[in-house]
C-alpha positions as CSV (number, residue, x, y, z in Angstrom):
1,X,43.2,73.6,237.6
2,X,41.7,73.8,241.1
3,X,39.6,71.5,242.7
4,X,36.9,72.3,245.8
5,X,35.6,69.6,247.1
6,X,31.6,69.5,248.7
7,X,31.4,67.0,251.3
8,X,27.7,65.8,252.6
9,X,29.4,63.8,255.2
10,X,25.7,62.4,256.1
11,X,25.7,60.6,253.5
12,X,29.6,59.8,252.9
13,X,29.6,61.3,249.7
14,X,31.3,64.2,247.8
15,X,30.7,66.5,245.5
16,X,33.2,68.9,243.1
17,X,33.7,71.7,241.5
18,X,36.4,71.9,239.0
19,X,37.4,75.1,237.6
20,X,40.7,77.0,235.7
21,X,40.3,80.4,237.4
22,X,37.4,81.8,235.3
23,X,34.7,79.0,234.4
24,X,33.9,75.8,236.2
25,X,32.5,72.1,236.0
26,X,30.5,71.0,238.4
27,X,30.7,67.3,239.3
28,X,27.4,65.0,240.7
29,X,26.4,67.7,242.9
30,X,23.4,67.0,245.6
31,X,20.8,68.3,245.6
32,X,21.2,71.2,247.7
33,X,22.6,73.5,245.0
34,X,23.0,76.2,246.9
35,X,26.7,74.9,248.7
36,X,28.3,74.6,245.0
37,X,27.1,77.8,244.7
38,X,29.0,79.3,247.4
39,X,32.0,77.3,246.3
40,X,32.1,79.1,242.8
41,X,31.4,82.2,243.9
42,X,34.0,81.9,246.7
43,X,36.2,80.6,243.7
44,X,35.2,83.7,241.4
45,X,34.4,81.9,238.5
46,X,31.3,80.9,236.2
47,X,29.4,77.5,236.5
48,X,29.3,76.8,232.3
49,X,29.0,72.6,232.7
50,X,27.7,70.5,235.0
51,X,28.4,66.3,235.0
52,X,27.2,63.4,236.5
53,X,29.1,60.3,236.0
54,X,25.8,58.2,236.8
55,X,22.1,58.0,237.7
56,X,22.9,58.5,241.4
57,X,21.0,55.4,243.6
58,X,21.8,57.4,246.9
59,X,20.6,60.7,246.5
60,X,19.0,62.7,244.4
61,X,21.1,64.8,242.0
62,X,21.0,69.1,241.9
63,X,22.4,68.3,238.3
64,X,19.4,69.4,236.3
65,X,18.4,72.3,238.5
66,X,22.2,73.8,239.1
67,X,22.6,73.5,234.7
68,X,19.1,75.3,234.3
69,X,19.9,77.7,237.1
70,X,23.4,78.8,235.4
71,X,22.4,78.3,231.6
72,X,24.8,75.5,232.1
73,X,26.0,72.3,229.8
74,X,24.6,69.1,231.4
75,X,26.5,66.4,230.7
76,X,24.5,63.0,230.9
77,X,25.3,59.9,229.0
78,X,23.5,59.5,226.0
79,X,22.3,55.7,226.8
80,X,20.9,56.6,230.3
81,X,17.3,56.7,229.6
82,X,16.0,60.4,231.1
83,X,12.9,62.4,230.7
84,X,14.8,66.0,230.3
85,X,16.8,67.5,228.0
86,X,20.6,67.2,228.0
87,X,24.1,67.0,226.4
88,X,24.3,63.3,226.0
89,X,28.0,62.2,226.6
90,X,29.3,59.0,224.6
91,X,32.3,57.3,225.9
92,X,35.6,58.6,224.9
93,X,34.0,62.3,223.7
94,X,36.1,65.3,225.0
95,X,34.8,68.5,225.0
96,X,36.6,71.6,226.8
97,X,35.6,74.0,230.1
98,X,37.5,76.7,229.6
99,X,41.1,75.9,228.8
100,X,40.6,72.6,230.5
101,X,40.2,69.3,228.8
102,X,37.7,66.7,229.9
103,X,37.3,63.4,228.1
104,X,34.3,61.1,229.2
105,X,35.7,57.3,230.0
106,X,33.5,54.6,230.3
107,X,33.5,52.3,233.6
108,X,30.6,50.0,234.0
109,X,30.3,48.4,236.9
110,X,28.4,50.6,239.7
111,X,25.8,51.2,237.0
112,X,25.4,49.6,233.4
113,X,26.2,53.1,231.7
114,X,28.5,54.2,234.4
115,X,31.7,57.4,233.4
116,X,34.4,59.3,234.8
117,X,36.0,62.6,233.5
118,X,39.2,62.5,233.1
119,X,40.4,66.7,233.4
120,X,43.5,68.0,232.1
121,X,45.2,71.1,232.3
122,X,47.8,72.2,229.6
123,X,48.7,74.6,231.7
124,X,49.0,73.8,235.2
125,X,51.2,76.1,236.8
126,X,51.0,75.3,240.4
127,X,48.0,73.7,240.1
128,X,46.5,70.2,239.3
129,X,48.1,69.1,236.0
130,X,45.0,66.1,235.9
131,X,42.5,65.0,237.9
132,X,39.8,61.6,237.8
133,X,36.6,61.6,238.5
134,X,35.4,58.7,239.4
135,X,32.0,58.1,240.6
136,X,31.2,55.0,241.8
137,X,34.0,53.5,239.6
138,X,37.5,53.5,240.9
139,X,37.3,54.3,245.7
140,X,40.0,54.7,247.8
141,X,41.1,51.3,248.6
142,X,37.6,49.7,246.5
143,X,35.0,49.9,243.6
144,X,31.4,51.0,244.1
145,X,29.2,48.3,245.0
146,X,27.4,46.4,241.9
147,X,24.1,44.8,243.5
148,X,22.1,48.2,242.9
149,X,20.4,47.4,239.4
150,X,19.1,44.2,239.6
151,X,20.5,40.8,241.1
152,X,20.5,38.4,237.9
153,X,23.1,42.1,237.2
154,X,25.1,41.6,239.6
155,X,27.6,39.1,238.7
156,X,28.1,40.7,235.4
157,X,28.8,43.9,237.0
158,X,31.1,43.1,238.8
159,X,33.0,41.8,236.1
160,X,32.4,45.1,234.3
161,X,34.2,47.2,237.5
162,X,37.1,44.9,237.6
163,X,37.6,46.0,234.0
164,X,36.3,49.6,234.0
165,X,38.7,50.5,237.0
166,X,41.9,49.0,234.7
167,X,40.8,51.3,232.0
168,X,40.6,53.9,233.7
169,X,44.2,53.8,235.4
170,X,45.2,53.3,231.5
171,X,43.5,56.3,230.9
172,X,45.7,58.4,233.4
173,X,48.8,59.6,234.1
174,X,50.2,57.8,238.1
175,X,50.5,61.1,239.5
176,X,46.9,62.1,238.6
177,X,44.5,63.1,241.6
178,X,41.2,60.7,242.1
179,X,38.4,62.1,243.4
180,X,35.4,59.6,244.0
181,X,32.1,60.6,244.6
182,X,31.8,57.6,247.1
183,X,33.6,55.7,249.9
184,X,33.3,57.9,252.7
185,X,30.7,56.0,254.5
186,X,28.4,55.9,251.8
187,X,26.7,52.8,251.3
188,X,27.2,52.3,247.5
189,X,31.1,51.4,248.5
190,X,31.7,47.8,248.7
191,X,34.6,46.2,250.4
192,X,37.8,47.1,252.2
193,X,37.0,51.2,251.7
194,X,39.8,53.7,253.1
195,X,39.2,56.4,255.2
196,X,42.3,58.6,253.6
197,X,41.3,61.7,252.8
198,X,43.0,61.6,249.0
199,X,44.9,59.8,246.5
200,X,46.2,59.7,243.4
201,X,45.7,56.9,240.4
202,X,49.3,55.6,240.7
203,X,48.9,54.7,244.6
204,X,45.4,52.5,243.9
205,X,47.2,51.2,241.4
206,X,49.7,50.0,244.0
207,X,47.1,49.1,246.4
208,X,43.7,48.9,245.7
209,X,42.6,45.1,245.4
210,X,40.8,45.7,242.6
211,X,44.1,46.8,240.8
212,X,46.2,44.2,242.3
213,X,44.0,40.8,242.2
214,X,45.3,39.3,239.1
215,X,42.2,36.8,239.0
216,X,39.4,38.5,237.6
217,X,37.0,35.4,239.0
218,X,38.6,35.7,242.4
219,X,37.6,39.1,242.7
220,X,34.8,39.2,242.1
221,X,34.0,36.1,244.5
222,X,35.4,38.5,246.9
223,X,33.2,41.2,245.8
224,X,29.9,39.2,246.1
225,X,30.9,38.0,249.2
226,X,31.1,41.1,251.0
227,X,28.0,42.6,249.6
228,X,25.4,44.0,253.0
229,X,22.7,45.8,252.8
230,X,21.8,48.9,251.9
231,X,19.4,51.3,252.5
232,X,15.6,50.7,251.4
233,X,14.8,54.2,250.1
234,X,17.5,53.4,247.2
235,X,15.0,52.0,245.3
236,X,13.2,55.6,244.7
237,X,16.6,57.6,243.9
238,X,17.6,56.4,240.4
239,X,14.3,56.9,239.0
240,X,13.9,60.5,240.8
241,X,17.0,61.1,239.4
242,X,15.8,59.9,235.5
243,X,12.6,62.6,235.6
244,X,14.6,65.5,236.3
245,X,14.1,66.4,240.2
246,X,12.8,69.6,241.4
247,X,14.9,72.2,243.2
248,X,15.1,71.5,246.9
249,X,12.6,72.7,249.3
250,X,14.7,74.1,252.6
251,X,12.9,76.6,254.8
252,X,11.7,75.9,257.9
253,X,8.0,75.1,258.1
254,X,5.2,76.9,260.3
255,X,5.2,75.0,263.3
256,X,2.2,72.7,263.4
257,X,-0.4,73.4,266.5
258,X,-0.4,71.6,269.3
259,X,-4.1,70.0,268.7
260,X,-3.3,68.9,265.5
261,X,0.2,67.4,266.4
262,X,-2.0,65.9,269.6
263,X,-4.1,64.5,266.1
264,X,-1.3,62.9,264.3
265,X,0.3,60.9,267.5
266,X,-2.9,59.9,268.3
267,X,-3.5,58.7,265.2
268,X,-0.3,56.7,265.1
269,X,1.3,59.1,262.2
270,X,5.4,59.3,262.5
271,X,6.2,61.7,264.4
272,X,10.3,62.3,264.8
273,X,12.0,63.5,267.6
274,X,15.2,64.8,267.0
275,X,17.0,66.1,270.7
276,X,19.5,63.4,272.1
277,X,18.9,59.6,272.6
278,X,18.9,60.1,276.3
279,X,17.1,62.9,276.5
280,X,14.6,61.6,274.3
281,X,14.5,58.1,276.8
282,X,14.1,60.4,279.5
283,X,11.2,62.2,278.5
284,X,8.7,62.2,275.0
285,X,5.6,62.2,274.0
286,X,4.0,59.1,273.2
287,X,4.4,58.4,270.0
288,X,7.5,59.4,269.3
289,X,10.2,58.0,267.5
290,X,13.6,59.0,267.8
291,X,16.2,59.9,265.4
292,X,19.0,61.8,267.3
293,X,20.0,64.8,264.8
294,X,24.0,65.6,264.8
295,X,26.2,67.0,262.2
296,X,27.8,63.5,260.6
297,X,25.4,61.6,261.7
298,X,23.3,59.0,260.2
299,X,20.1,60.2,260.7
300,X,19.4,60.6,257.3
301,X,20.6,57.1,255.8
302,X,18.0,55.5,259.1
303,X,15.1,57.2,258.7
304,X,14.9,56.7,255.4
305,X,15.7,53.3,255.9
306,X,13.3,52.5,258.6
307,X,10.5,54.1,258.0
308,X,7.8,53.6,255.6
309,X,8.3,55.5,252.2
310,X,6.1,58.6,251.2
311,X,4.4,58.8,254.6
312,X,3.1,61.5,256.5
313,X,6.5,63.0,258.8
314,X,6.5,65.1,261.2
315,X,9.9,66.9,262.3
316,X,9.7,67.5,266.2
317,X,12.9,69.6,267.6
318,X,15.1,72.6,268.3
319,X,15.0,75.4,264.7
320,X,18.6,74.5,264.3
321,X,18.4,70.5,264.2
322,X,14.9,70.9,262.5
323,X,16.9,73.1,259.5
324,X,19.2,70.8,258.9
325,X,17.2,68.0,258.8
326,X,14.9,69.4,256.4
327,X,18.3,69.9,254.3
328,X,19.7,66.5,254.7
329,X,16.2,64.7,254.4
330,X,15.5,66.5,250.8
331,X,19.0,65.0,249.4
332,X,17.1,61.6,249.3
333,X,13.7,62.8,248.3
334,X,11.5,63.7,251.5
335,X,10.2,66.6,250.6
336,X,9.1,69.5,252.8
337,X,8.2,67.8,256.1
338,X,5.9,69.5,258.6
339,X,7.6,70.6,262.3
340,X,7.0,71.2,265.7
341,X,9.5,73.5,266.4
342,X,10.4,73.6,270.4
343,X,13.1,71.8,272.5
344,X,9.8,70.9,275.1
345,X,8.4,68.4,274.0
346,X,5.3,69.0,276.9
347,X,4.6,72.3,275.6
348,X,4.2,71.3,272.0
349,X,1.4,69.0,272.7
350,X,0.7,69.3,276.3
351,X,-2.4,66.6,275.8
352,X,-0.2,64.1,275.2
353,X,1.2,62.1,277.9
354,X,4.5,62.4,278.1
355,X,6.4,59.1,278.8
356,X,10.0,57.2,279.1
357,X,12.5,53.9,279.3
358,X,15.7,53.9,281.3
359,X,19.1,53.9,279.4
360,X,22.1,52.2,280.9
361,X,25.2,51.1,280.0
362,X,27.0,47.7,279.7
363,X,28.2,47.4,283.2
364,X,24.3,48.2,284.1
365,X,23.5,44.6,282.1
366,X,25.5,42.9,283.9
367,X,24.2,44.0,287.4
368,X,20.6,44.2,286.4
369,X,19.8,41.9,283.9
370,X,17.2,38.9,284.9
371,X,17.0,35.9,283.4
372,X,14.1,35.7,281.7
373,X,14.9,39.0,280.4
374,X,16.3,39.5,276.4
375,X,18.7,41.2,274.8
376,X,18.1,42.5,271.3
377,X,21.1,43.3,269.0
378,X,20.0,45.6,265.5
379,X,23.0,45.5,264.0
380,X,23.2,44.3,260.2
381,X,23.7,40.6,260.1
382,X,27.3,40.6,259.3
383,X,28.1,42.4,262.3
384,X,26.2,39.9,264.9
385,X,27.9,37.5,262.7
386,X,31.3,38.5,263.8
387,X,30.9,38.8,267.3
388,X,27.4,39.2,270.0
389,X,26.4,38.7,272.6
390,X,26.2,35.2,273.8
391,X,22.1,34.9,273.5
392,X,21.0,37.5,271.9
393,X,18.1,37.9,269.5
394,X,19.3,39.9,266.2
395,X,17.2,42.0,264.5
396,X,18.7,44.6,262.4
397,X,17.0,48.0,262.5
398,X,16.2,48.4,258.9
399,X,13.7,45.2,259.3
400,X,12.6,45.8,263.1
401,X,9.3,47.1,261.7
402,X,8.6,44.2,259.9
403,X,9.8,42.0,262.1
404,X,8.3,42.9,265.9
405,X,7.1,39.8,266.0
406,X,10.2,37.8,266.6
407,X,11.4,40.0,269.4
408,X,10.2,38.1,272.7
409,X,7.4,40.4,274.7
410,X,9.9,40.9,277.8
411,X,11.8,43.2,278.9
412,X,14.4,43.9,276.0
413,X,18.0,45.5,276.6
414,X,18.6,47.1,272.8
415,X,22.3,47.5,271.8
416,X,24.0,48.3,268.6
417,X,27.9,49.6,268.0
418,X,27.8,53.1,269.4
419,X,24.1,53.2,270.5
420,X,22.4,55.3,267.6
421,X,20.7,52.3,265.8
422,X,19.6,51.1,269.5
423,X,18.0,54.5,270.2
424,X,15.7,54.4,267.4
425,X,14.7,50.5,268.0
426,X,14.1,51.2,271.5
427,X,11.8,54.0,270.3
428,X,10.0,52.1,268.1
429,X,9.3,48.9,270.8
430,X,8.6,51.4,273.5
431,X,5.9,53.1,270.5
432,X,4.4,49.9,270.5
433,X,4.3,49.6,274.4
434,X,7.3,46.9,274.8
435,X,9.5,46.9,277.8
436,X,12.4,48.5,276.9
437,X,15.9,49.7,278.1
438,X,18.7,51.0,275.5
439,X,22.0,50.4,276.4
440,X,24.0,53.7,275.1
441,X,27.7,52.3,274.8
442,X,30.0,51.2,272.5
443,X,29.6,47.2,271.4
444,X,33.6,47.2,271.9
445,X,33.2,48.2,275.6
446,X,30.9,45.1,276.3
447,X,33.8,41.8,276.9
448,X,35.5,44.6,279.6
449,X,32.5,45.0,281.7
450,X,32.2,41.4,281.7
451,X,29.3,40.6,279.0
452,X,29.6,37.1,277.5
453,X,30.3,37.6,273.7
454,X,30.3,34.9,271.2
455,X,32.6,35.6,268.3
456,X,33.1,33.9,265.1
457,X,36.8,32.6,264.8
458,X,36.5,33.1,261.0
């Protein structure tokens, strides 16, 4: 058995294709199809079944398109409630790809009717003798979160992963390879995630707390505790994902005319610059937003966070950043935005004025700062929580647009970790003609410039 992994690092999740030389199980795959794809044909095999081990709240799935595409077996669970036709998987059925052996195990927790695959090779050779995939179930070093279905859920979920991830290390052999869809930066992971690149069930069985807490209550009082945030778009996947989404829409659109993108910034419609936070500050149309595009990044996880859902969106950048985007932005469901293609922004509507903020860093608010100026922290809660700066107002970035009101009408010095988040709330006050200046530096660079920080001792 070999194993190719799919990584959409944008999103921190991973996607597999499983295969014994000649045919091939594809495993949650985004909805990009197209990279899976490659993968097999790389691999020279046949795509025969394809498998999700839940309705996916992050993304939207390439499951249904990728099985139709290929004449392929879709594996679904038979109590997830869809509106397409499929091979509905009970728990503990095994059914064979190839000469490989896959038995569906059921771990509730993530999701109510949550699996992993458990794969087995009879004849391994040099290759994997079994591999677990785990979804949302069993992470490197954690469990997928359990606050995505409802919150009178949540509780009882978590009780559910605390068993689900024991039955399915009963389930496999130590030396068998896990491979998680989530916990690499996704935000369905909850708790102490690790960043190793792979593992096997008998080392989280060793290490993972929610293998080694021998008090079911206490962890899941752990769990609760460290449940954040997540991103508001969310709520649209799992039901995309229970219709049967469409194949994804990636070319590159005509690029809008000036006059009409002149139109939409007038008429207050989001319009997205991609180039880089300082060049944006620099110079951009009035407007603007921006949303920095870089490989890794999380431009996709923000903007769908921060701005409205379903709303007119307009992609302005360089062909390169504006293709990917497109990409990354169909994986949750934003379909086929329109584009100004151009790395000037002056030239693509040259009747709109173009305007800017300064940037500076954290020795710059120390010097310059006034007193009866603010600074505005959008990081999420728990972070201010830990340590800020003494003073600051905190508004995370995902409720900034709902929440303008509470930032003082001064001058505002806007700060996150690494300066991404602050980009895009400095964008959005300047849109609304606030005093801005984004401070583009790392949050752990601010006590050695000399910035007063209150921490939590805790």
């Amino acid at each position: 058995m070999e194993v190719v992994v799919v990584e959409t690092t944008q999103l921190g999740d991973r996607s597999y294709l499983v295969h014994d030389g000649t045919v091939a199980l594809a495993i949650d795959p985004q909805r990009d199809t197209d990279r899976v794809e490659t993968a097999a044909r790389s691999a020279g095999v046949a795509i025969t079944h394809v498998a999700e081990t839940h309705l996916h709240n992050d993304y939207v799935t390439g499951g249904l398109v990728l099985a139709r595409d290929h004449h392929a077996v879709y594996l679904v669970n038979a109590a997830d409630n869809v509106a397409f036709d499929r091979e509905p998987v009970v728990p503990g059925q095994t059914f064979k790809v190839g000469r490989l052996s896959v038995k569906a195990v059921a771990t509730p927790g993530h999701t109510h009717t949550h699996l992993a695959y458990v794969v087995s090779d009879p004849d391994a050779g040099t290759g994997i003798r079994q591999a677990v995939f785990s979804g949302g179930s069993l992470l490197y070093g954690s469990v997928g979160r359990t606050d995505l279905i409802a919150p009178e859920s949540t509780a009882g979920l978590a009780h559910d992963q605390y068993a689900s991830v024991r039955r399915l290390v009963a389930e496999a052999a130590p030396e068998a390879v896990l491979y998680p869809t989530h916990g690499f930066g996704s935000f369905c992971s909850i708790g102490p995630a690790s960043r190793i690149p792979a593992s096997t069930i008998g080392e989280q069985a060793a290490t993972n707390h929610a293998l080694t807490d021998p008090d079911e209550d206490h962890f899941v009082r752990h769990l609760l505790a460290n449940i954040t945030a997540y991103p508001s778009y969310y709520a649209h996947m799992s039901p995309l994902n229970a219709l049967g989404p469409g194949p994804a829409m990636l070319e590159v659109p005509k690029s809008v005319e000036s006059a009409e993108l002149e139109r939409r910034l007038e008429a207050g419609e989001w319009v997205v610059d991609l180039r880089r936070r300082v060049a944006f500050a620099a110079s951009h149309l009035r407007g603007s937003v921006a949303f920095e595009y870089g490989t890794g990044s999380s431009f996709t996880s923000y903007l769908g966070w921060v701005l409205p859902w379903n709303r007119p969106l307009t992609l302005l950048g360089a062909h390169d950043d504006v293709q990917n985007a497109v990409r990354d932005l169909a994986r949750i469901g934003i379909d086929s935005p329109d584009a100004a293609v151009g790395e000037d922004p002056g030239a693509l509507a040259p009747g709109t004025p173009l305007v800017h903020y300064p940037v500076a860093d954290w020795p710059g608010l120390v010097q310059n700062r006034t007193s009866d100026e603010t600074v505005l922290d959008v990081r999420r809660a728990e972070e201010f929580a830990a340590s800020h700066v003494s003073g600051a107002v905190n508004v995370p970035l995902h409720e900034l647009l709902l929440r303008l009101d509470e930032v003082p009408d001064v001058r505002t010095w806007v700060h996150c970790t690494s300066g991404y988040r602050a980009a895009v709330a400095a964008s959005l006050l300047h849109r609304v003609g606030r005093d801005v200046v984004l401070i583009d530096g790392h949050f752990g660079e601010a006590a050695d410039a000399g910035v007063e920080l209150t921490s939590n001792p805790g």
